[in-house]
N, C-alpha and C positions, 0 to 999 in steps of 0.2 A: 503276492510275490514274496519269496522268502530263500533265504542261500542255505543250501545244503552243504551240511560240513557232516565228516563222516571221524569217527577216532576209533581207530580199527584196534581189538583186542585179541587173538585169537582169530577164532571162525566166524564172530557175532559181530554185527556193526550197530555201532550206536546212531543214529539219526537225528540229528536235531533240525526240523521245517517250520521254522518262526519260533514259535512258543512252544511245540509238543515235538515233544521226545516219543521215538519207536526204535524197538531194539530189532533190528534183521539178520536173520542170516542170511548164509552164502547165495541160497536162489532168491532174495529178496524177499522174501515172505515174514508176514510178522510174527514175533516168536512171543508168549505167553499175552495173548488179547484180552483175558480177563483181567490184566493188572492195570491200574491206570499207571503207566510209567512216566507223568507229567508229576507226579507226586513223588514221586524217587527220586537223588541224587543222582548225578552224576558219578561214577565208582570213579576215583582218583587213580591213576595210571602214570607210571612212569615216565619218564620224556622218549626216553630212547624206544619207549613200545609204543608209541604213539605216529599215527602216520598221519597228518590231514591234507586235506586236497576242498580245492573249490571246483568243482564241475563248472553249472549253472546257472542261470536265476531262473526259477519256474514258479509255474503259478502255485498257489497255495492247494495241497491238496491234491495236487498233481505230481504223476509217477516220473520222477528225473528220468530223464533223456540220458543217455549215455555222451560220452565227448564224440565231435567229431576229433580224428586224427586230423594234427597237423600234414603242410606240405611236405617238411622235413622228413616228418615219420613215415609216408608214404613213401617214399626214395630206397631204393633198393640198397642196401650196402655194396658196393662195387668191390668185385672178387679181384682180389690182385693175381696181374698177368703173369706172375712168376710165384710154382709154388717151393714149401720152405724143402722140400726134398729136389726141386730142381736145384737150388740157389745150393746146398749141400754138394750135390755131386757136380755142378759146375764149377766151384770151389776148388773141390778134390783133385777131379781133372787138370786144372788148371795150375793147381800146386804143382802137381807131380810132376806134370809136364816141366815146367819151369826151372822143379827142383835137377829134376833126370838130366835136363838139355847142364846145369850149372857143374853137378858131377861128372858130365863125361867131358866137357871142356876142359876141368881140373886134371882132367889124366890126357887128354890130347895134345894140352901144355907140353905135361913133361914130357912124354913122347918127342912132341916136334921139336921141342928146347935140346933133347937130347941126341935128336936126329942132325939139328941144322948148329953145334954149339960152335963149331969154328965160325962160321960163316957169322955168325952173333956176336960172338968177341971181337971179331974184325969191325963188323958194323957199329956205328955210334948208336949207344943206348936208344936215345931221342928216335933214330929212325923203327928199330928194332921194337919198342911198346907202341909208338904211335901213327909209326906207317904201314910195320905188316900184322903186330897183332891185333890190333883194333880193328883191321881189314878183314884180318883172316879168320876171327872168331867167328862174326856173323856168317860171314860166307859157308863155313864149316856148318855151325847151327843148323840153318835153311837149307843146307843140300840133306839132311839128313830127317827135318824134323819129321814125315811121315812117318819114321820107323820109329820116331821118341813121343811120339803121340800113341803107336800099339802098346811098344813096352810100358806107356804112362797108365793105360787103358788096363792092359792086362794086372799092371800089377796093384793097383789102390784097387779096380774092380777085385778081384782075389782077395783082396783082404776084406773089403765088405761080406763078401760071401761068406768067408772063414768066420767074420763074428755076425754072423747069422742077418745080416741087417737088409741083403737082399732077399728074405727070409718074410720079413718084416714086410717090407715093402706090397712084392705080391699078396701079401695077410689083408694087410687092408684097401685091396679092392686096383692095385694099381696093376696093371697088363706092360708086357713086356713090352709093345709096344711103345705103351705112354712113357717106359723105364727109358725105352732109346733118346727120346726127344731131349733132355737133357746132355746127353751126350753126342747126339747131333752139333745141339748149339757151338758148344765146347768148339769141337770139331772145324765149326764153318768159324769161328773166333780168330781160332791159330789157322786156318787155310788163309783166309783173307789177309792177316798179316803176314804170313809166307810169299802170299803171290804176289804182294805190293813189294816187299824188299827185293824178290826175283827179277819180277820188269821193270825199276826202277832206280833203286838204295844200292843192292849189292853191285852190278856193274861197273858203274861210277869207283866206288869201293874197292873192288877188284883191282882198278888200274894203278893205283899205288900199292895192292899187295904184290902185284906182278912185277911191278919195276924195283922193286924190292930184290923180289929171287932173283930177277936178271941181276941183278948188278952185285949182290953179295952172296947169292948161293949157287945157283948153276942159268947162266945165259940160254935160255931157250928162241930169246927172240931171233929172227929170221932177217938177217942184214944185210943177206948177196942174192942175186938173182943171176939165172943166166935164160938167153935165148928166151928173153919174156914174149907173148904174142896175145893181145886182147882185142876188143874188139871194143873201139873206141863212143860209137854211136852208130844204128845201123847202116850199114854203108862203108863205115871207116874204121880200117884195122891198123893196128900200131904193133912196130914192134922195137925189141930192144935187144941189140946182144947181150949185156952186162949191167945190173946195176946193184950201186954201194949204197946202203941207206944211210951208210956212216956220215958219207959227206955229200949224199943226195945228189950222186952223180951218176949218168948212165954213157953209157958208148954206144953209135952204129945204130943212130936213132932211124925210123924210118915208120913214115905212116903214107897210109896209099886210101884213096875215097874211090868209090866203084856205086855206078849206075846202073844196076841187072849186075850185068858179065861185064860192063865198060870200063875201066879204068878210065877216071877225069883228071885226076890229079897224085903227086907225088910228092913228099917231102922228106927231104933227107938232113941229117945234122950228123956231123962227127960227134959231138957228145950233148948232154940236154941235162942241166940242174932243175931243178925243185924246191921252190921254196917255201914259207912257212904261209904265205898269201896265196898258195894253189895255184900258181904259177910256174910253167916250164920255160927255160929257156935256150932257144936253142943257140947250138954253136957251129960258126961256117956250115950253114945251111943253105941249100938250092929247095927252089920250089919249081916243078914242071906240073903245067898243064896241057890239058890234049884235049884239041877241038876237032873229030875225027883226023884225018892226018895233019893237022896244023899245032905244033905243039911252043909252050912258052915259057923263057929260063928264066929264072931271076936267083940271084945268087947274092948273100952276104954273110957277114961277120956274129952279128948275135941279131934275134927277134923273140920279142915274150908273147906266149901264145895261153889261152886259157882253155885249156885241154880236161875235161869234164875225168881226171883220170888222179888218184892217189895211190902213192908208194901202198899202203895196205891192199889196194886192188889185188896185187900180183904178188907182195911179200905176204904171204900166210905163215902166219905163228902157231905154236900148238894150243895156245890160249887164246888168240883172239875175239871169241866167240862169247867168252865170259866176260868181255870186257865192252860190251853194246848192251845197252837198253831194248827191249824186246820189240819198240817200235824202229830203232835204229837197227837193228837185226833182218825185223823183216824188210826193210827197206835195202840192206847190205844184201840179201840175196834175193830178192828180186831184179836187183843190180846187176850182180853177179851173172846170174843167170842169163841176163838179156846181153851180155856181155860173152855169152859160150864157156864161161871158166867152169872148170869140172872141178871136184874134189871139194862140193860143198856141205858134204853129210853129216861133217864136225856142227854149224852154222846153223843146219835145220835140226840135228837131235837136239842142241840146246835151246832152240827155240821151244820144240814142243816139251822137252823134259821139262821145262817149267812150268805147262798148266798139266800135265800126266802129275809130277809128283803133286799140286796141288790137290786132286782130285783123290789121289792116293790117302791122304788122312780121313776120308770119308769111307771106302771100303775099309782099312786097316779097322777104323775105329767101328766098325759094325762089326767084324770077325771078331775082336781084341774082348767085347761084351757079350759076345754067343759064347766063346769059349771059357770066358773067367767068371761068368752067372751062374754057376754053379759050384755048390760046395763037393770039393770030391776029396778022395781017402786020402791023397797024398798030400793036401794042404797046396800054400799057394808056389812051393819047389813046381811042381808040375807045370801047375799054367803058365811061370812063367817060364821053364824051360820048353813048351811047345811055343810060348810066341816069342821066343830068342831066335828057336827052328824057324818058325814061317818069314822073321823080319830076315834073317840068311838068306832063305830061299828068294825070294823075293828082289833081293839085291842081286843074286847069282841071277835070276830070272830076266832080270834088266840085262844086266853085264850080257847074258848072252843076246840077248834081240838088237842088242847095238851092235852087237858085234856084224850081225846078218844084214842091218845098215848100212855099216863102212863100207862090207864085203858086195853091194851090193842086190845080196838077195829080198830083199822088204825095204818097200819107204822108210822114211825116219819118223813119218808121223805111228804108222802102225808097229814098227817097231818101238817105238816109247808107249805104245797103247795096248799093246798087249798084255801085259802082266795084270794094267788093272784090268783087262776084261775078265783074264782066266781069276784073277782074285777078287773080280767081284761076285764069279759065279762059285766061290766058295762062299764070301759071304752068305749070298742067298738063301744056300744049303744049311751051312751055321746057325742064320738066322730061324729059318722055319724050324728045325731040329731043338732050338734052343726054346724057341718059343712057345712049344707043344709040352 
């Protein structure tokens, strides 16, 4: 038995197995056999050109075995899930986006500062940065970020192109395809955060930007009703001649319960308050019952009754709708609904406009990369004056389908779904066209 130690010089290895020296080269074989090289020196070798290694122990005389590999060495290197051209352009994307959404805030400012400056001055500061613009920014942001997601798309995509680096990219083996997935990610990144602030953050948010405008720039809230008539639970209609929301008071109360076509009961009150416990309370009210011809009065001064019914039921605002949570919403018009109130199309476009524009950053951001993947004559002026065009159209595209909403001619769900349909099947087209 003897340890092989090897002191590698070049191409030749020196051998030493116990007592006798052989000099090998690279395919092991021995090199000058008439020498006896146990009568030679060792050639002295510098440290740094020196390599040694123990394989071994083998028997004397016998050809070294090669190492087995370790367990470690057998392990595959694990490919990281993210490559360094993704981590790049999700980067980019996400700059841009950030940067776009931070400069157009900057001029929406002045704009609104210069739009709303009485009503600002009148308002104490404190309410004016902390209750409407802290509200109103987000709000603004989210209703818009689809269109700052293309313009974000078009315009760092366009500059890649311009210094050649999309260029680069398909060079070395990458397909449009694989190019999209990055820009996917991006995409589904800022969706999710949109659609979370939508059905939950901004709402809430909303209702101190709103009570804001009511009270220091123009009142829109809705504070008188007349000749109200709802349908209180099936069977029981209620109605109201008059009511003030100011001081949650109504006149010429009257609610009637019906069995088929029967009338069973009747109640009437000269006037009926509301208070902050969802309780109504009537005033000099009679109650009549009718047990086919046998009927029964009862008449007094005040009764609190708990009437499944809120001043919002029947006072509709021009905002209301931005001011419920997307599960409070659907629950407000399925309400509604089961209640006969008509004029609810404000209630369901803002429902569905919030996962349509969701969805929206995913077509935009497909088209925004078909059109600005390429290097063309005019530089990146062009790309992005055509996706300045398409985010217009787009917006006018909406603006009109809602309108055939209110007017009743389309749902509210296909009219907020139609733009992406028609702009998805652009993308499409973009896509394959770009691809090729």
């Amino acid at each position: 038995m003897g340890l092989i130690r090897r002191n590698k010089k070049g191409s030749d290895t020196i051998v030493q197995n116990s007592d006798k020296w052989e000099l090998m080269n690279e395919e092991g074989q021995a090199v000058r056999a008439d020498i006896d090289f146990t009568q030679l020196e060792v050639p002295k070798i510098a440290p740094e050109n020196l390599k040694e290694t123990a394989d071994e122990v083998v028997p004397n005389g016998d050809t070294p075995k090669a190492s087995v590999p370790s367990d470690n060495a057998k392990k595959k290197v694990s490919k990281p899930w993210i490559k360094h051209f993704d981590a790049y352009i999700i980067k980019k994307f996400l700059g841009t986006f950030f940067f776009a959404i931070l400069v157009l805030l900057a001029i929406v400012i002045v704009f609104d500062i210069n739009e709303k400056l009485d009503a600002m001055l009148t308002a104490p500061l404190k309410e004016t940065v902390f209750k409407y613009f802290l509200n109103f920014l987000p709000y603004f942001a989210n209703q818009f970020a689809p269109l700052f997601v293309f313009i974000s798309v078009i315009f760092f995509t366009s500059k890649l192109a311009d210094h050649s680096e999309i260029i680069a990219m398909m060079s070395s083996g990458i397909s449009f395809k694989r190019l999209m997935v990055p820009y996917l990610v991006s995409a589904a990144i800022i969706a999710a955060g949109t659609l979370v602030l939508a059905l939950y953050v901004i709402p809430p948010a909303n209702v101190k930007r709103i009570e804001y405008t009511n009270q220091w720039v123009k009142n829109k809230r809705v504070d008188f009703g007349d000749n109200i008539q709802l349908q209180v639970k099936p069977g029981v209609m209620a109605y109201i001649s008059r009511y003030d929301n100011t001081t949650k008071r109504g006149f010429r109360f009257t609610m009637e319960e019906f069995k088929g076509n029967t009338l069973v009961s009747r109640i009437t009150a000269s006037s009926v308050t509301y208070d902050t416990l969802g309780r109504w309370k009537l005033n000099e009210y009679s109650i009549r019952k009718f047990d086919g011809l046998k009927e029964t009065l009862r008449r007094g001064s005040t009764i609190d009754t708990m009437l499944d019914v809120e001043p919002r039921d029947f006072l509709i605002s021009k905002n209301d709708q931005e001011m419920l949570t997307s599960p409070e919403l659907r629950r407000y018009i399925n309400k509604q609904k089961a209640r006969g109130v008509a004029n609810l199309q404000q209630f369901e476009l803002e429902y569905e406009k919030r996962f349509a524009m969701t969805a929206a950053a995913f077509i935009l951001t497909v088209i925004g990369l078909s059109l600005s993947s390429r290097k063309v004559r005019g530089g990146m002026g062009v790309n992005i004056g055509i996706g300045l065009l398409l985010s217009f159209s787009y917006i006018l595209f909406m603006t009109v389908t809602q309108t055939f909403a209110l007017s009743g001619y389309t749902s509210p769900r296909l009219a907020m779904w139609i733009p992406n349909i028609v702009y998805t099947i652009i993308a499409i087209f973009l896509y394959h066209r770009a691809a090729q």
